[in-house]
C-alpha positions in Angstrom: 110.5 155.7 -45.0 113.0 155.8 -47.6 111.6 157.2 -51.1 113.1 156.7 -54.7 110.8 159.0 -56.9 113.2 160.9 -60.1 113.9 164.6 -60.0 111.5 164.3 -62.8 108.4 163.1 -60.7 109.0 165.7 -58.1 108.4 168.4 -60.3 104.2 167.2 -59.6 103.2 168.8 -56.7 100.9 166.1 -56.1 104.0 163.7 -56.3 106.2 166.0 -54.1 103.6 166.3 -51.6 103.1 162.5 -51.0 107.3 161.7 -51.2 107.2 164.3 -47.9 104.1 162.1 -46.5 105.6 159.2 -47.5 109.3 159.9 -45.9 107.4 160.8 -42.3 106.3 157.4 -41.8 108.8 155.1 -39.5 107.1 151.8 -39.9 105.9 151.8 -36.3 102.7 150.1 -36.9 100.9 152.1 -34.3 98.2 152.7 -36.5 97.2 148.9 -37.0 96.3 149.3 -34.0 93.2 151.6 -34.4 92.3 150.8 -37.9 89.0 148.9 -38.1 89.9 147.3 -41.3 92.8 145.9 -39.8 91.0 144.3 -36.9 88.6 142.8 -38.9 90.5 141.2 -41.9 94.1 140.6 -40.2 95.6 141.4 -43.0 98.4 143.8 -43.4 97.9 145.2 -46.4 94.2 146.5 -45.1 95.5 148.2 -42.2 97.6 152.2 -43.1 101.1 150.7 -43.0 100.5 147.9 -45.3 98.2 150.4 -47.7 100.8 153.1 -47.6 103.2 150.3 -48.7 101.0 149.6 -51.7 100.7 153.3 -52.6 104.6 154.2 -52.3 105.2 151.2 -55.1 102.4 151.9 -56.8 103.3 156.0 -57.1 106.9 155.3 -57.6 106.7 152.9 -60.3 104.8 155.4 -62.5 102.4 152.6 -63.1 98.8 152.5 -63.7 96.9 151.1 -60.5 96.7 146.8 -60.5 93.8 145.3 -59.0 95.0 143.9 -56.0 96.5 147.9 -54.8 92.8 148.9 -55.9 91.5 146.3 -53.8 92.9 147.0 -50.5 92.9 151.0 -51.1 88.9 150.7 -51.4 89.1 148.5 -48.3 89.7 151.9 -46.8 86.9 153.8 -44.9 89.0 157.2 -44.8 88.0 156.9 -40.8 91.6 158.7 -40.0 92.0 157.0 -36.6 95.5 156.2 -37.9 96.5 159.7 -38.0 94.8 160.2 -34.1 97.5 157.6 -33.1 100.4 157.9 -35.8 103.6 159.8 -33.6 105.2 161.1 -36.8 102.1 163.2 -37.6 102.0 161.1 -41.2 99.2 163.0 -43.2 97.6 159.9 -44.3 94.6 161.4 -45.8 95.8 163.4 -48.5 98.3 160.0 -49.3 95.4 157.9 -49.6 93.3 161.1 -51.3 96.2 161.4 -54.1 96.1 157.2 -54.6 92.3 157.4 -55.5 92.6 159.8 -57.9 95.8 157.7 -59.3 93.2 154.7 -59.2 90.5 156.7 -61.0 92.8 158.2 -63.7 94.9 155.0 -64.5 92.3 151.7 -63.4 89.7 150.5 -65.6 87.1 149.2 -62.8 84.7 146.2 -64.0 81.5 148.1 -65.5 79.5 147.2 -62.7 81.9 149.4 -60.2 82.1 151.9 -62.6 78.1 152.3 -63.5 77.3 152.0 -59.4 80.0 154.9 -59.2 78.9 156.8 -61.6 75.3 156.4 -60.1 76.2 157.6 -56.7 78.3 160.6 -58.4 75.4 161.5 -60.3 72.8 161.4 -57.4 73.9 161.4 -53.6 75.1 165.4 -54.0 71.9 166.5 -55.5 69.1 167.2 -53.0 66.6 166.4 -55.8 67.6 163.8 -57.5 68.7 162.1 -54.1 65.1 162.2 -52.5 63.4 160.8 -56.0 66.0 158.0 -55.4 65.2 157.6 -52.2 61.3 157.5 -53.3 62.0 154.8 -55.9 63.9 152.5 -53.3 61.3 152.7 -50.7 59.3 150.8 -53.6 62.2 149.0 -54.2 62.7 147.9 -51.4 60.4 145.0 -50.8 62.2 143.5 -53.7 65.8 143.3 -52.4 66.3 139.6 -52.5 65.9 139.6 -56.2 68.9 141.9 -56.4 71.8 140.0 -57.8 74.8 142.6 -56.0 74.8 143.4 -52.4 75.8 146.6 -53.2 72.6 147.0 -54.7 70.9 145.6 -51.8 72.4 148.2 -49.4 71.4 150.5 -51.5 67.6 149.7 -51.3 68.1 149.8 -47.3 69.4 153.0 -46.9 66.5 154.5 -48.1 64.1 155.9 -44.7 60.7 154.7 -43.8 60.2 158.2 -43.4 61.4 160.9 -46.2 61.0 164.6 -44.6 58.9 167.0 -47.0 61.6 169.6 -49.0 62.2 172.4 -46.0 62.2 176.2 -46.6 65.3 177.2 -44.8 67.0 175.3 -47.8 66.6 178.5 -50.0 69.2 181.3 -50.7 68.0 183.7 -47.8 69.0 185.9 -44.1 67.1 184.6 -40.7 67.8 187.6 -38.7 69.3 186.8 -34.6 67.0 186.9 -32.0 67.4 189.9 -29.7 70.9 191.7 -30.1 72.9 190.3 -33.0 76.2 188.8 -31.7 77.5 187.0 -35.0 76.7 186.4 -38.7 77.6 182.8 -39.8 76.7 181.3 -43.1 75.2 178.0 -42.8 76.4 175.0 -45.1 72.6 173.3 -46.1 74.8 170.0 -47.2 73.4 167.7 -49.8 72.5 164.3 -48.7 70.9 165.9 -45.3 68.7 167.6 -46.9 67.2 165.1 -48.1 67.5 162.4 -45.5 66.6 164.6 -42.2 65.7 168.1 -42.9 65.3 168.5 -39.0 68.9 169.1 -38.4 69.6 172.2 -40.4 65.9 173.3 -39.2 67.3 172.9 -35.5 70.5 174.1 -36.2 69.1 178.0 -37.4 66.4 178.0 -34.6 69.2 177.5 -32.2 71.9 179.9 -33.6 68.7 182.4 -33.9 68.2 182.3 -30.0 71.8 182.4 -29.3 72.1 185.8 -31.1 73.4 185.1 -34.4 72.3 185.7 -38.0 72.0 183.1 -40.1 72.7 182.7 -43.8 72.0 180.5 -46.8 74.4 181.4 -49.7 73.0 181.4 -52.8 74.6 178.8 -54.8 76.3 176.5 -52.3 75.7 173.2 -52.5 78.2 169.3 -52.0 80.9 170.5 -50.2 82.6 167.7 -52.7 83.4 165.4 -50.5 81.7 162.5 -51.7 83.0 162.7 -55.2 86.7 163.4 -53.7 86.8 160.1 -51.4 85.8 158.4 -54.6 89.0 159.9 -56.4 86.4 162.3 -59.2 89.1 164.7 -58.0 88.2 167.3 -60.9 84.1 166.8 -60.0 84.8 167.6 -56.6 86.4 170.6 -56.8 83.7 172.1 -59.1 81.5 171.5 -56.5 83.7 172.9 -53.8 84.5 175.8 -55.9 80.9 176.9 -56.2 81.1 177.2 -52.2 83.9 178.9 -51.8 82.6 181.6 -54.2 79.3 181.8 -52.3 80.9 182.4 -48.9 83.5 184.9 -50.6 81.1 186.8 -51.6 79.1 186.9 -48.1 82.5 188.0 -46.8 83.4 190.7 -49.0 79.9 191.8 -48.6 78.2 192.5 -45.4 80.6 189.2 -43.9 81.0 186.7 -41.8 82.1 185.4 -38.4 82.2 181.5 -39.3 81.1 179.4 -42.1 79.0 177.1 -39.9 78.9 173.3 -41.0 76.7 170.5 -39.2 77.9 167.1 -40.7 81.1 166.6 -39.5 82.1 164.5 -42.9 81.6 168.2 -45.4 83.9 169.7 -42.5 86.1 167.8 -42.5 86.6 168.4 -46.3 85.6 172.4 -45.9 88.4 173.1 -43.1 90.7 171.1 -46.2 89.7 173.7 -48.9 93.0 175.5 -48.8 95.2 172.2 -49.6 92.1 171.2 -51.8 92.9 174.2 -53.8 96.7 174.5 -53.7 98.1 176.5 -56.8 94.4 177.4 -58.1 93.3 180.4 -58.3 91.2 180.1 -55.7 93.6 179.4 -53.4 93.7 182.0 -51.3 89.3 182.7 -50.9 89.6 178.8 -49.9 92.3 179.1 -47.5 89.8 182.2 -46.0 86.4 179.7 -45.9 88.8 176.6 -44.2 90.0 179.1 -41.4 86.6 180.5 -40.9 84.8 176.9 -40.8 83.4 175.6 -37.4 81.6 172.6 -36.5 78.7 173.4 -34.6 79.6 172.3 -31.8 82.9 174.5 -31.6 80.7 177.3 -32.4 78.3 176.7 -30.2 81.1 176.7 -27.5 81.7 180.4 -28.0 78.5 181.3 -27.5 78.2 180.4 -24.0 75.1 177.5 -23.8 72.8 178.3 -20.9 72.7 175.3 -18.3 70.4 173.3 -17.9 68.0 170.8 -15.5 68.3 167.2 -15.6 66.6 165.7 -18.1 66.8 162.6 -16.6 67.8 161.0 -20.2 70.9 158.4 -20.6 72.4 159.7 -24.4 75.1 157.5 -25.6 77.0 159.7 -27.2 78.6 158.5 -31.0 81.7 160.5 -32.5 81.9 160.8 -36.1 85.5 159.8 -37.1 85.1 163.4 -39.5 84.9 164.7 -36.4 87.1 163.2 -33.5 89.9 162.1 -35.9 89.3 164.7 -38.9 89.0 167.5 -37.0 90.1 166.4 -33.6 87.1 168.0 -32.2 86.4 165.6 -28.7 85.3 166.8 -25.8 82.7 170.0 -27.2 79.7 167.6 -28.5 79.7 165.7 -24.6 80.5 169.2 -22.9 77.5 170.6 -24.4 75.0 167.6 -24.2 75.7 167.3 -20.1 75.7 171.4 -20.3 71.8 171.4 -21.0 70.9 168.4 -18.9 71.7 165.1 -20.3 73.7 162.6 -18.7 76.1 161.2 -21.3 78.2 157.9 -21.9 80.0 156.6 -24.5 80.8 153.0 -25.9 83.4 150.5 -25.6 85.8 151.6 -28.6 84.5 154.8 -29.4 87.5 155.7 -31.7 86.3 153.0 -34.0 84.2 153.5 -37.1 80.7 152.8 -37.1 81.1 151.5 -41.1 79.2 154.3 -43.4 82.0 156.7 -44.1 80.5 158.7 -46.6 79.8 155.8 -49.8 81.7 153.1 -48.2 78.2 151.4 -47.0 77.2 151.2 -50.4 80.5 150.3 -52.1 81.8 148.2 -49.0 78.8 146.5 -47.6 80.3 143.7 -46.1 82.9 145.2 -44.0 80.8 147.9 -43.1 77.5 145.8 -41.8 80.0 144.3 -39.8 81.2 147.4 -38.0 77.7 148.7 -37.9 76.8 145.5 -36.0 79.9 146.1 -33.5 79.0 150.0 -33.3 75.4 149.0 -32.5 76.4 146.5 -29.7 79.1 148.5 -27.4 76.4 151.7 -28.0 73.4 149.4 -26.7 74.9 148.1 -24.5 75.3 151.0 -22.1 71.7 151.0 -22.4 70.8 154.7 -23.1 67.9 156.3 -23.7 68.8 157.4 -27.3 71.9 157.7 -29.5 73.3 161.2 -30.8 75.8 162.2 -33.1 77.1 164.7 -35.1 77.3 163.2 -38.7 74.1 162.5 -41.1 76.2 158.9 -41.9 76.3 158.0 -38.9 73.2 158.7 -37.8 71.5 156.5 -41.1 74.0 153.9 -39.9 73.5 153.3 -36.8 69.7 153.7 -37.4 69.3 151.1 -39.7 70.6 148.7 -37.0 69.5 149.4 -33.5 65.4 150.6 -32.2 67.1 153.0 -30.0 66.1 156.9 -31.4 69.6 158.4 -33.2 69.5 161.8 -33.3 71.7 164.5 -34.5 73.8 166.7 -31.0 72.2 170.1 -31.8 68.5 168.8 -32.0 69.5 168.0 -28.4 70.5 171.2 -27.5 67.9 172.7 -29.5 65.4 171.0 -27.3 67.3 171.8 -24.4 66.8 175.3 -24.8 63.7 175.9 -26.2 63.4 174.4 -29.1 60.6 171.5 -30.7 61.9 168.0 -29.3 63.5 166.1 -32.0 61.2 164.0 -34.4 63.1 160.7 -33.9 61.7 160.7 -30.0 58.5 161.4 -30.5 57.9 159.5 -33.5 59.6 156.4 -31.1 57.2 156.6 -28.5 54.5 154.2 -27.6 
């Protein structure tokens, strides 16, 4: 694609970065192919080529963001499964990252966008603040058809019928490997998890324990940032971020680490991004460390060599996050594992399509993404399984909220597998 920013504009890096990501693109139109917004609406302009369109004029021109490029760039769910099928490697993430924060800077949103950003801003990456929220719309909740904005509406049902008591592993501390110590990983805690399903991190160190590793909780990590960055706070998200980094720097410099273990493949996704995240900072090169070190769970729990095991004469239809199959390209580990300890798994029609929470779109977007939801829920039912997993807390609310089928999150499964307490979500589903 042929570019026309001024010597002057280059001299941004931000700018210089997305002229190189802009001139890769060949106008293929591969990726209309595989973008769900595309398939849904029809319309060019919601699928990557039409949006990257929008964005070159929008970044060349100098100009503050209009309403109509604002509309079609929110119409984006980040899934990435354009860049899983673009041939000219075009890194549309950071493009689309570097619009939003264009959008936030230079586009006054109505105030009811702006107070139901600032909301989620303000509340999703707090633990605390996210479970008295979630408290409030479980009264709330009844209510609903009062609610004026759907946005609202989605908001009241995303809250669980079930909200887990505050766990102790959250807290700054060392869980010490079982047997012979093979590893010692820092586990990221997340923010929304821990207050939706405190199982998963609770799983996660009972599971690395066994396997031989030693497990810590930094003091003072917290939102990896994502949340605030797909929302184009840019500056917000890298305080948060920045907080992390420190933490694990310090664990490395100190006694170390082996990995910087991370079980929602949506903060990963942004974690392994820390070094670009943080280009000319400072910090540049302790982020570059944490992104190299970062593993999804499931790729470290490749290295440490599983034990097989029986049938567990259990159908799991297996989900993959789009963090995780198109932001991290990580495929095959999650099903390799899950038939590894005894479960026979399948997958749906489509399974490189979103399932329609990515991150805050569900609440921002929740048209477009009750509609994929609805798809999601029908090719995964339909290979009738015994229960859903997956490997991103998103997802798993998600799909949840639409189907009676038990979601549950891969390493509870594996956890199970191999000694560990059955996952909640099956025996609170049984008759």
């Amino acid at each position: 694609m042929q570019t026309t920013f001024t010597p002057e504009q280059l001299k941004d890096p931000a700018i210089a970065r997305s002229n190189k990501i802009l001139r890769a693109c060949v106008h293929c139109g591969f990726c209309t192919a595989t973008c769900p917004t595309y398939q849904l609406l029809g319309d060019e302009l919601d699928s990557p080529r039409g949006r990257i369109y929008l964005i070159k004029d929008m970044l060349e021109s100098g100009r503050p963001a209009d309403e109509k490029t604002v509309r079609h760039v929110d119409r984006c769910l980040s899934c990435l499964a354009c860049m899983t099928t673009c041939p000219s490697g075009v890194h549309y993430m950071h493009l689309v990252d570097h619009a939003r924060a264009h959008i936030e800077k230079t586009y006054r949103r109505p105030f009811s966008d702006r107070a139901l950003r600032w909301l989620l801003a303000r509340i999703l990456p707090y633990p605390s603040r996210f479970r008295l929220a979630l408290l409030g719309a479980r009264i709330g909740r009844p209510f609903a058809f009062l609610m004026p904005d759907a946005r609202l509406k989605a908001m009241l049902a995303m809250a669980p019928r079930r909200i887990p008591p505050v766990s102790r592993n959250d807290a700054p501390q060392v869980f010490a490997a079982i047997g012979a110590r093979r590893m010692r990983v820092a586990l990221m805690t997340g923010c929304a998890q821990r207050a939706l399903n405190t199982d998963i991190n609770d799983a996660t160190i009972r599971l690395l324990r066994r396997l031989g590793c030693e497990v810590v909780i930094a003091r003072g990590i917290g939102c990896c940032g994502a949340l605030t960055h797909h929302m184009g706070k840019s500056d917000e998200a890298r305080a948060t971020a920045a907080r992390n980094i420190r933490a694990w720097a310090a664990e490395m410099a100190g006694e170390g680490l082996d990995a910087v273990v991370i079980n929602t493949s949506g903060c990963g996704t942004t974690v392994k991004d820390y070094g670009h995240l943080f280009e000319a900072d400072p910090l540049q090169a302790e982020a570059q460390a944490v992104a190299e070190m970062a593993l999804d769970i499931t790729e470290l729990l490749m290295k440490l060599d599983v034990p097989e095991g029986a049938d567990r004469g259990l159908t799991v239809a297996y989900h993959a996050a789009c963090s995780l199959q198109h932001g991290q390209q990580i495929r095959s580990a999650p099903k390799e594992l899950l038939k590894r300890v005894g479960f026979r798994v399948v997958e749906p029609a489509d399974p490189h399509l979103c399932c329609g929470s990515a991150g805050t779109y569900n609440l921002l977007q929740p048209e477009i993404s009750g509609q994929l939801k609805a798809r999601k829920v029908k090719t995964l039912e339909a290979r009738q399984p015994d229960l859903i997993a997956a490997g991103n807390i998103g997802c798993m609310m998600q799909i949840g909220s639409g189907t009676a089928v038990p979601v549950v999150h891969t390493v509870e499964l594996v956890d199970w597998a191999t000694g560990g307490q059955k996952p909640r979500a099956l025996t609170e589903n049984q008759p």
